[in-house]
C-alpha positions in Angstrom: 4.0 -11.6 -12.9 3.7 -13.7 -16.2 -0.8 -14.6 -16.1 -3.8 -13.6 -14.5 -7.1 -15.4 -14.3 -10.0 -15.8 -12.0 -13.2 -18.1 -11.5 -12.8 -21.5 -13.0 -15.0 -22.5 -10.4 -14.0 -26.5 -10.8 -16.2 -28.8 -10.4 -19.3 -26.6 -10.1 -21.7 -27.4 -12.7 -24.1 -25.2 -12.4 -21.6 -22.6 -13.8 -22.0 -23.9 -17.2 -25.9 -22.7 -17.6 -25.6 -19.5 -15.6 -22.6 -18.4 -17.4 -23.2 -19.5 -20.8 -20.3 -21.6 -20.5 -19.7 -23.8 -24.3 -19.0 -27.4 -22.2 -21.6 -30.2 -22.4 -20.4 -31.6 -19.1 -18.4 -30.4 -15.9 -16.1 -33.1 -16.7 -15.6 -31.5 -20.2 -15.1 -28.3 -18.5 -12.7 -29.6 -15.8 -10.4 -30.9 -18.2 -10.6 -28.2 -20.5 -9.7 -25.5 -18.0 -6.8 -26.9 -17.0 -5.5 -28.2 -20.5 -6.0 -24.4 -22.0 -4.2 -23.4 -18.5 -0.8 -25.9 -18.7 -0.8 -25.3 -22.9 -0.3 -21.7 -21.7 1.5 -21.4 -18.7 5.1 -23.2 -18.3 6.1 -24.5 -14.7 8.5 -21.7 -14.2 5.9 -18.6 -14.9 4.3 -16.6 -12.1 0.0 -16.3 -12.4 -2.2 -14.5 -10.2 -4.9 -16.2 -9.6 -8.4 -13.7 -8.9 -10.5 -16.1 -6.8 -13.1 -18.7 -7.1 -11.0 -22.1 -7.9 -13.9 -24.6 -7.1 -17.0 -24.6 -5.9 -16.1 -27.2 -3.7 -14.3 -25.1 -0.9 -12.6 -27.9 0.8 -9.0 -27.8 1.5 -8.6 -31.7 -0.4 -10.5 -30.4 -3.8 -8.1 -26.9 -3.5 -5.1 -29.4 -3.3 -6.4 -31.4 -5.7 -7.2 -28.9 -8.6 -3.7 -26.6 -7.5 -1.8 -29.5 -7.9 -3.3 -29.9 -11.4 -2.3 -26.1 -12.6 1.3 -25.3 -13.8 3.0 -22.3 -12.3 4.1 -20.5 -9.0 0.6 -19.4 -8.4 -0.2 -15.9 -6.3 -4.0 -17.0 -5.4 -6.4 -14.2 -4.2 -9.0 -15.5 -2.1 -12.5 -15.2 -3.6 -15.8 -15.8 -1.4 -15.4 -19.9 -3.0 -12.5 -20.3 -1.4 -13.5 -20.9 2.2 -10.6 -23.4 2.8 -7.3 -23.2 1.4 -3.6 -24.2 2.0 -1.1 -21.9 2.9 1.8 -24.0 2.6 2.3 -25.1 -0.2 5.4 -24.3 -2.2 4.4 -22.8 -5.5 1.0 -20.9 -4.0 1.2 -18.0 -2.2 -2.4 -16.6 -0.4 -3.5 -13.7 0.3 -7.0 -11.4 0.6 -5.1 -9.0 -2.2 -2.5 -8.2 -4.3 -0.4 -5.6 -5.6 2.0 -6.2 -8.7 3.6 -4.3 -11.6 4.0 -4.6 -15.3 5.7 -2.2 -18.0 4.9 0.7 -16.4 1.2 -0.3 -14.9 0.3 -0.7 -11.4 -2.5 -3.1 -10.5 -4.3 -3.9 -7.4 -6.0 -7.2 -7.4 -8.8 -8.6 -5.9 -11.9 -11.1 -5.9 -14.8 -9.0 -5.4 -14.5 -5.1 -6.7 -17.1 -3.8 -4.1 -13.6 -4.8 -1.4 -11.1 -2.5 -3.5 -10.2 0.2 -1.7 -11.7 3.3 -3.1 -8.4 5.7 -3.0 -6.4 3.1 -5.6 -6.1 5.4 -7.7 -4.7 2.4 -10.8 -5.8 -0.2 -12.4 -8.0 -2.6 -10.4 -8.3 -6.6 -11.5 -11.2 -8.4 -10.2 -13.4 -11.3 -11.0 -16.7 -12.1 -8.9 -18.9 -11.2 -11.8 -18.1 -12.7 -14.7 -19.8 -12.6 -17.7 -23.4 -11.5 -15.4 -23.1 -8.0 -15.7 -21.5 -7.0 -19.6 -22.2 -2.8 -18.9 -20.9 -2.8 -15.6 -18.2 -5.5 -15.4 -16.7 -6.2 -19.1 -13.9 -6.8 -19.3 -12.1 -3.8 -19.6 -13.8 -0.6 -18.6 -11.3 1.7 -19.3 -13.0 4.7 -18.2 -13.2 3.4 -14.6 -9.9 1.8 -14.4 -11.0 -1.9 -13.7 -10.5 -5.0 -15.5 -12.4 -8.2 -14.9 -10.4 -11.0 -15.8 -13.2 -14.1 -15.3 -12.4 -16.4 -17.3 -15.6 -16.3 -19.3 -14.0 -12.9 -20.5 -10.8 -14.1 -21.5 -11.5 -17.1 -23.4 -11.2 -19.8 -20.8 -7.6 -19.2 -20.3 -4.7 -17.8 -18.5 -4.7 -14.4 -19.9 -0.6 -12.8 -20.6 0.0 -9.7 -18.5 1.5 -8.7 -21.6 -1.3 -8.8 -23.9 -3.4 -7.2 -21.3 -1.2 -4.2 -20.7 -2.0 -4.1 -24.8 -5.7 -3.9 -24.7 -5.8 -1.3 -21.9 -3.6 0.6 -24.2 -6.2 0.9 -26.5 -7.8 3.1 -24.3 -11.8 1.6 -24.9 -13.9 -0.1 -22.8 -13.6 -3.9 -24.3 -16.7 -6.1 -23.2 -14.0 -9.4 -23.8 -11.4 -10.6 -25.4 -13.2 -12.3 -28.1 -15.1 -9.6 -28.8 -11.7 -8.1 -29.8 -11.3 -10.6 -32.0 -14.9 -10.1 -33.3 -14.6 -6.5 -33.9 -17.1 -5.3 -31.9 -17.7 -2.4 -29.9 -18.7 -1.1 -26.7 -21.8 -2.4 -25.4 -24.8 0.0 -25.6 -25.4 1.8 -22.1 -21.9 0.5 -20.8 -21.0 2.3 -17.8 -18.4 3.3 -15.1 -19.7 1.9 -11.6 -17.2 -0.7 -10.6 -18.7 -1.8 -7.5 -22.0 -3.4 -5.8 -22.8 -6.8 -5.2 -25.0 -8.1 -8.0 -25.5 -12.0 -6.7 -23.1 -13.8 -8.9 -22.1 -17.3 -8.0 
């Protein structure tokens, strides 16, 4: 597994003023999604998709957006996703996933409140995005869970590779920027890494 990403949430406009997202227009956003995805992702690498494609939940706007998106695409269903195609050649579907990388084993899926509570690894999610900051940051490395929205990982597929980095800083990291911005852990930040809190 090359990527990993979760809630682009196509189409859905609202997304832009309940997640602080920086695009003027849904259109802007549409096309901006999936230019930082194909600048990143090459035809030939694998991404695991967390959930939430579109709001639209038709199976016509999930082929029309998939179709869009380079990659052999593993796509986690998230509570968006009420229709979806199975057969496609480069998507493969499923409730959850399980995958591998240099040494770290992650269990992946949409909402955190369905991860079983015995994985005893690292646990990717989105759901939340950037709702909750002291209970679903990005990385909350005390709890073992990762939220990989992609409010939290600068509107792009995020390298599996540069993610096994930041957990190996060993800190709780609200979001990639904030990385990049030097700053720290958010004040009160906890541990819980379940609950449904109402997100879109």
């Amino acid at each position: 597994m090359d990527y990993v990403i979760a809630d682009t949430h196509f189409d859905h406009a609202n997304i832009i003023e309940y997640c602080d997202r920086p695009f003027e227009s849904v259109e802007e956003m549409n096309d901006r999604l999936v230019e930082n995805w194909n600048r990143v992702v090459d035809p030939s690498d694998e991404v695991l998709f967390v959930g939430d494609l579109t709001i639209a939940g038709t199976a016509s706007a999930f082929l029309t957006w998939i179709s869009e998106l380079n990659g052999e695409i593993v796509f986690v269903v998230g509570d968006h996703d009420t229709e979806v195609l199975t057969t496609l050649d480069d998507v493969s579907v499923c409730e959850y996933f399980r995958t591998e990388h240099d040494g770290h084993d992650f269990y992946a899926v949409h909402d955190p409140a369905e991860a079983p509570r015995n994985w005893g690894q690292w646990l990717l999610h989105g759901h939340h995005h950037n709702n909750w900051p002291g209970k679903f940051p990005f990385v909350n490395h005390r709890g073992g869970v990762v939220n990989v929205s992609v409010e939290l990982i600068g509107y792009e597929p995020l390298a599996f590779d540069a993610l096994v980095r930041y957990l190996e800083r060993g800190e709780w990291i609200p979001s990639v920027d904030a990385v990049a911005a030097g700053e720290g852990p958010a004040d009160g930040a906890g541990d819980n890494a379940s609950g449904d809190s109402g997100d879109p």
